[in-house]
mmCIF file of the N, C-alpha and C atoms, coordinates in Angstrom:
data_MODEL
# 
_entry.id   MODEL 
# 
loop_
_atom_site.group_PDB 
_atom_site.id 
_atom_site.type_symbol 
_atom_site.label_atom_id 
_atom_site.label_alt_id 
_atom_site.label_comp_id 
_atom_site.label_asym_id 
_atom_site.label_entity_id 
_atom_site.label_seq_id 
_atom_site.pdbx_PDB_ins_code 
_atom_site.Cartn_x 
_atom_site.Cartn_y 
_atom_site.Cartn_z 
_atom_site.occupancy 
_atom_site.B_iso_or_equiv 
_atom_site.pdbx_formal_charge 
_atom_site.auth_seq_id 
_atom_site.auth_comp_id 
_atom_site.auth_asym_id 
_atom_site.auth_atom_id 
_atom_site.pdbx_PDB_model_num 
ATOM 1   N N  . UNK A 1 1  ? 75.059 153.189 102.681 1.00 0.00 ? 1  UNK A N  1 
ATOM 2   C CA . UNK A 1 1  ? 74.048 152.558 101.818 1.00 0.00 ? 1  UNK A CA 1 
ATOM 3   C C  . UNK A 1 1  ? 74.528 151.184 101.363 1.00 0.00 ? 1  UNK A C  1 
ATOM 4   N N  . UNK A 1 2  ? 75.644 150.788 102.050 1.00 0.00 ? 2  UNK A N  1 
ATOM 5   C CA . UNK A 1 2  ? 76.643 149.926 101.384 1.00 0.00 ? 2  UNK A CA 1 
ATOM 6   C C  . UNK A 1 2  ? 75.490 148.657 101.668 1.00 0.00 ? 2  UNK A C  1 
ATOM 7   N N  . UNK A 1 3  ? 75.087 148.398 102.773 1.00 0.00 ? 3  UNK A N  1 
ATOM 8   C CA . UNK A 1 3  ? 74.243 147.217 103.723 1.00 0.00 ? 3  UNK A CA 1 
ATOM 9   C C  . UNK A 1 3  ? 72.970 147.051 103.068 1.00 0.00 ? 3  UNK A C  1 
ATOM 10  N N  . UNK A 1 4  ? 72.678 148.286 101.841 1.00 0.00 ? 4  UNK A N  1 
ATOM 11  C CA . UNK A 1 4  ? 71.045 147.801 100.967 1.00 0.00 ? 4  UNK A CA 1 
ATOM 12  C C  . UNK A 1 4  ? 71.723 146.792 100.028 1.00 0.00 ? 4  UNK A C  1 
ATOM 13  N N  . UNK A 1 5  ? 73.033 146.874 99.404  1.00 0.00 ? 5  UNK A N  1 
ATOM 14  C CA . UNK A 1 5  ? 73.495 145.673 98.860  1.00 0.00 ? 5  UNK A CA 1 
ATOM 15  C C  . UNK A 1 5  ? 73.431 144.374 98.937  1.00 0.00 ? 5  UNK A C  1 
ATOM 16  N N  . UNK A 1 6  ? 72.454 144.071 99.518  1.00 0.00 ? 6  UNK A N  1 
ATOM 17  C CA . UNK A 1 6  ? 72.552 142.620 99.574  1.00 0.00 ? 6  UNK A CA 1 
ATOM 18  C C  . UNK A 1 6  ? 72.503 141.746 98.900  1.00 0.00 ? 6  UNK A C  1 
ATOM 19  N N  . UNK A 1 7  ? 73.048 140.902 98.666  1.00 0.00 ? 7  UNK A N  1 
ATOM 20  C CA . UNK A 1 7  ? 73.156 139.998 97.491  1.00 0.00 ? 7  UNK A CA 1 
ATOM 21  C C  . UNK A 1 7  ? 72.399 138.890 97.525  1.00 0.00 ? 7  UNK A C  1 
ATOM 22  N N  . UNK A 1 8  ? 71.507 138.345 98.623  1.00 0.00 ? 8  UNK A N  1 
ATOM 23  C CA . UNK A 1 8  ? 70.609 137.798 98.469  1.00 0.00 ? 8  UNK A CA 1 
ATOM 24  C C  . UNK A 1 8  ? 69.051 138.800 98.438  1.00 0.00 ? 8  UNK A C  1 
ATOM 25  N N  . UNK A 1 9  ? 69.771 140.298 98.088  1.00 0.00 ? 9  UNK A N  1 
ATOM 26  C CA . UNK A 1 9  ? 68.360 140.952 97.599  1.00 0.00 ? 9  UNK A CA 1 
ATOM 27  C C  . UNK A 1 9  ? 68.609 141.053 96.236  1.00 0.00 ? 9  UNK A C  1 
ATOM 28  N N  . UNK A 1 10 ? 67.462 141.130 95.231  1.00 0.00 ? 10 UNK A N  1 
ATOM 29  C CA . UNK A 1 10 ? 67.836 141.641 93.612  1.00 0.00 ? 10 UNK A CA 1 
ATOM 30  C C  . UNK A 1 10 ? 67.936 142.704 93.425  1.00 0.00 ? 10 UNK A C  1 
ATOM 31  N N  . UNK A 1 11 ? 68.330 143.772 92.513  1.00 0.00 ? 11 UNK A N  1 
ATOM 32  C CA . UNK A 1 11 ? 68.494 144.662 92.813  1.00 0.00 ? 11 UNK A CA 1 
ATOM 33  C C  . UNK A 1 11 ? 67.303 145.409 91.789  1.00 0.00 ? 11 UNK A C  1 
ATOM 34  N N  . UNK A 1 12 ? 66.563 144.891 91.141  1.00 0.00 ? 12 UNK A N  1 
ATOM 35  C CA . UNK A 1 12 ? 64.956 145.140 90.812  1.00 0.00 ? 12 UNK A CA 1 
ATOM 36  C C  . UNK A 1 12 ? 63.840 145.685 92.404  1.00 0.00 ? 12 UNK A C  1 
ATOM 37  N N  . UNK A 1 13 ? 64.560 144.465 92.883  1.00 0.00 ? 13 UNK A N  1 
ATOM 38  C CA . UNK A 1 13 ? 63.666 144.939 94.694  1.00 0.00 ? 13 UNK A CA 1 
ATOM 39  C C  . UNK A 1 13 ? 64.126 146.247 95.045  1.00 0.00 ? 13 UNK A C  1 
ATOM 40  N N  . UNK A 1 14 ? 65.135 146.540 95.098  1.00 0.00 ? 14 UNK A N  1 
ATOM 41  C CA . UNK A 1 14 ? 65.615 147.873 95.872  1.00 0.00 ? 14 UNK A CA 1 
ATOM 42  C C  . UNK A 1 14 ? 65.509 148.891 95.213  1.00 0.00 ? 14 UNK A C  1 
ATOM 43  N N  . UNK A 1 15 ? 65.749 148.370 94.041  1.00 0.00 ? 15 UNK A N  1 
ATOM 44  C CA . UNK A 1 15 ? 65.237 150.145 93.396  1.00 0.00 ? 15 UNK A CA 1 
ATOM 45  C C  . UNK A 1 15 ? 63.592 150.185 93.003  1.00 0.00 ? 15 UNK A C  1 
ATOM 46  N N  . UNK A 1 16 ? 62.171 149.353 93.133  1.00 0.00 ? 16 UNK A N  1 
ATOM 47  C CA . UNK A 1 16 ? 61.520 149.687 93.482  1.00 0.00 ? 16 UNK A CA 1 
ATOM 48  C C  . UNK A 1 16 ? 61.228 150.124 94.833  1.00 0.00 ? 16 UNK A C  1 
ATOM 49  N N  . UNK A 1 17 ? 62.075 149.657 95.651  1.00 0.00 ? 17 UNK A N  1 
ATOM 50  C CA . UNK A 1 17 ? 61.401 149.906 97.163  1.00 0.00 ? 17 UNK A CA 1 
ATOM 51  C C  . UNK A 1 17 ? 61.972 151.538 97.445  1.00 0.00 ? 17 UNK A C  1 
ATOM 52  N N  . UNK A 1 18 ? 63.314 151.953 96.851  1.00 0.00 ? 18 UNK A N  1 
ATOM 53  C CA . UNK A 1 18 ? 64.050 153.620 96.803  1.00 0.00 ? 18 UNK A CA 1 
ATOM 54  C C  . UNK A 1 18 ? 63.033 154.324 95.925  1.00 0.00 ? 18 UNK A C  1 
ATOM 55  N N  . UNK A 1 19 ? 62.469 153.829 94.928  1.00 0.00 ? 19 UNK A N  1 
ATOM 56  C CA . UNK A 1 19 ? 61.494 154.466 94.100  1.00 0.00 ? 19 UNK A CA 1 
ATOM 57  C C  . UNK A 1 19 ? 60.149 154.799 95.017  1.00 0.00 ? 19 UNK A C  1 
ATOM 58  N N  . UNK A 1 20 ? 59.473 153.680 95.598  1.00 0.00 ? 20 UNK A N  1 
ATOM 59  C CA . UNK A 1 20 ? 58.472 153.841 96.550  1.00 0.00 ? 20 UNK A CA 1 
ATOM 60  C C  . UNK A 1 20 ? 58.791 155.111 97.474  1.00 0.00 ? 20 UNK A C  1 
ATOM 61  N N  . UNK A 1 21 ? 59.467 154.753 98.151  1.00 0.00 ? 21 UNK A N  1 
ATOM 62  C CA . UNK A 1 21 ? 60.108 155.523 99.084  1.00 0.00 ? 21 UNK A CA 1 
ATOM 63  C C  . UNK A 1 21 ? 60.310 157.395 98.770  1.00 0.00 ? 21 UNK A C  1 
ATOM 64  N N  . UNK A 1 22 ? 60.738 157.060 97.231  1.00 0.00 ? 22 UNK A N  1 
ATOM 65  C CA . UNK A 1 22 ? 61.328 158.444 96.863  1.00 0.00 ? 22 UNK A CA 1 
ATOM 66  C C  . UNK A 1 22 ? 59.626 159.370 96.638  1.00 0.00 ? 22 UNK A C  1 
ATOM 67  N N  . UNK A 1 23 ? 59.138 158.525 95.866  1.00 0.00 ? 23 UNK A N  1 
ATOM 68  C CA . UNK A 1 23 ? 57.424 158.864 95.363  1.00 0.00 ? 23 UNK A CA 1 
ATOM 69  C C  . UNK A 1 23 ? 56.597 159.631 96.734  1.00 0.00 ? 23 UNK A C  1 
ATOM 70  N N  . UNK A 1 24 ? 56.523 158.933 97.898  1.00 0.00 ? 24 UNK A N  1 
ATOM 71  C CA . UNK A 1 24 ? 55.846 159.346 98.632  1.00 0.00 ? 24 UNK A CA 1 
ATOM 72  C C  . UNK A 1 24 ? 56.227 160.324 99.340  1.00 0.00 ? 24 UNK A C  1 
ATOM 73  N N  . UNK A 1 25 ? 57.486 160.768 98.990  1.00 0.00 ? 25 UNK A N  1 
ATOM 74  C CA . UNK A 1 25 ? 58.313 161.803 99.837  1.00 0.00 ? 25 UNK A CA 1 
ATOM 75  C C  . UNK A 1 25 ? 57.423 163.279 98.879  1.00 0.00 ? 25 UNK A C  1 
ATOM 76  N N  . UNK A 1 26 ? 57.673 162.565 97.485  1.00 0.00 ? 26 UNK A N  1 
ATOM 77  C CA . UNK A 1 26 ? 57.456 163.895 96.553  1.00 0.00 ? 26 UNK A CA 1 
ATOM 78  C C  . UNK A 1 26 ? 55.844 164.326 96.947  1.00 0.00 ? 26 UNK A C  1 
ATOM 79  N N  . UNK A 1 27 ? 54.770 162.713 97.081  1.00 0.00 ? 27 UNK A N  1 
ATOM 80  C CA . UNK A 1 27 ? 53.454 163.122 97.604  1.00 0.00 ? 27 UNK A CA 1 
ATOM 81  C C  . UNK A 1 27 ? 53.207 163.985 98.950  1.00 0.00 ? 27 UNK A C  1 
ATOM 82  N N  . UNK A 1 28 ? 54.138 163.690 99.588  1.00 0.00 ? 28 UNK A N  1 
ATOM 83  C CA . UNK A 1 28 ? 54.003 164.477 100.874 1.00 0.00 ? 28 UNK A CA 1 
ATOM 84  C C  . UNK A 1 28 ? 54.868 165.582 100.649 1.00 0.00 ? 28 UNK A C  1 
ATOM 85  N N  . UNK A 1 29 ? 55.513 165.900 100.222 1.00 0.00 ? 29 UNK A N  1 
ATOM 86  C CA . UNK A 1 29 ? 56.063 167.140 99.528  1.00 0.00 ? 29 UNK A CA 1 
ATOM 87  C C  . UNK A 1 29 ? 55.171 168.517 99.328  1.00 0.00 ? 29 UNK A C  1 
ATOM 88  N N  . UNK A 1 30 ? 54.197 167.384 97.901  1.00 0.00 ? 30 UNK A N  1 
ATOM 89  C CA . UNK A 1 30 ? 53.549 168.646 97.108  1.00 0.00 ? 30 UNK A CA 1 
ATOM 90  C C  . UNK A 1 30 ? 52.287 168.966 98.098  1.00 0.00 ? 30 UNK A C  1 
ATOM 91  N N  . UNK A 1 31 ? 51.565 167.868 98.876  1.00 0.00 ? 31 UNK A N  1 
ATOM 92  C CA . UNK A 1 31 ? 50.789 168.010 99.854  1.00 0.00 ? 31 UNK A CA 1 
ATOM 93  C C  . UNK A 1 31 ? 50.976 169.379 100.862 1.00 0.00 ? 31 UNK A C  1 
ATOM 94  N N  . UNK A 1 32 ? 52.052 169.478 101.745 1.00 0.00 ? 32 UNK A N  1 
ATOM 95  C CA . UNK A 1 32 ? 52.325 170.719 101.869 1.00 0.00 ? 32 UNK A CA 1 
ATOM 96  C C  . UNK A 1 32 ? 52.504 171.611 101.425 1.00 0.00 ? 32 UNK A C  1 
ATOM 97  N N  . UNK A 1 33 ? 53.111 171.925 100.145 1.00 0.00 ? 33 UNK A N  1 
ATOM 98  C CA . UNK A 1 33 ? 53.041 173.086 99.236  1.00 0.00 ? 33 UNK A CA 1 
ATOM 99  C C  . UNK A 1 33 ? 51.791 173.629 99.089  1.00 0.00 ? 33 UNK A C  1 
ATOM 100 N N  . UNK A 1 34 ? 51.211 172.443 98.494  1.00 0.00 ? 34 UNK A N  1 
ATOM 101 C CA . UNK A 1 34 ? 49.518 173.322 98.287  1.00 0.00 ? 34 UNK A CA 1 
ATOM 102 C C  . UNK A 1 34 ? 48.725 173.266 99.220  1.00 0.00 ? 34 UNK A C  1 
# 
């Protein structure tokens, strides 16, 4: 995960984009459950 470090990224960007990322996992998650 070392290479999401980028230092010409902010790190506001990446943890919305891990947040995005994490969210739609949980939507497609509960989607199958129910």
């Amino acid at each position: 995960m070392n290479h999401l470090a980028n230092p010409k990224t902010p790190r506001p960007a990446i943890a919305l984009a891990l947040l995005s990322v994490f969210t739609k996992n949980v939507e497609s998650n509960f989607g199958e459950s129910s």
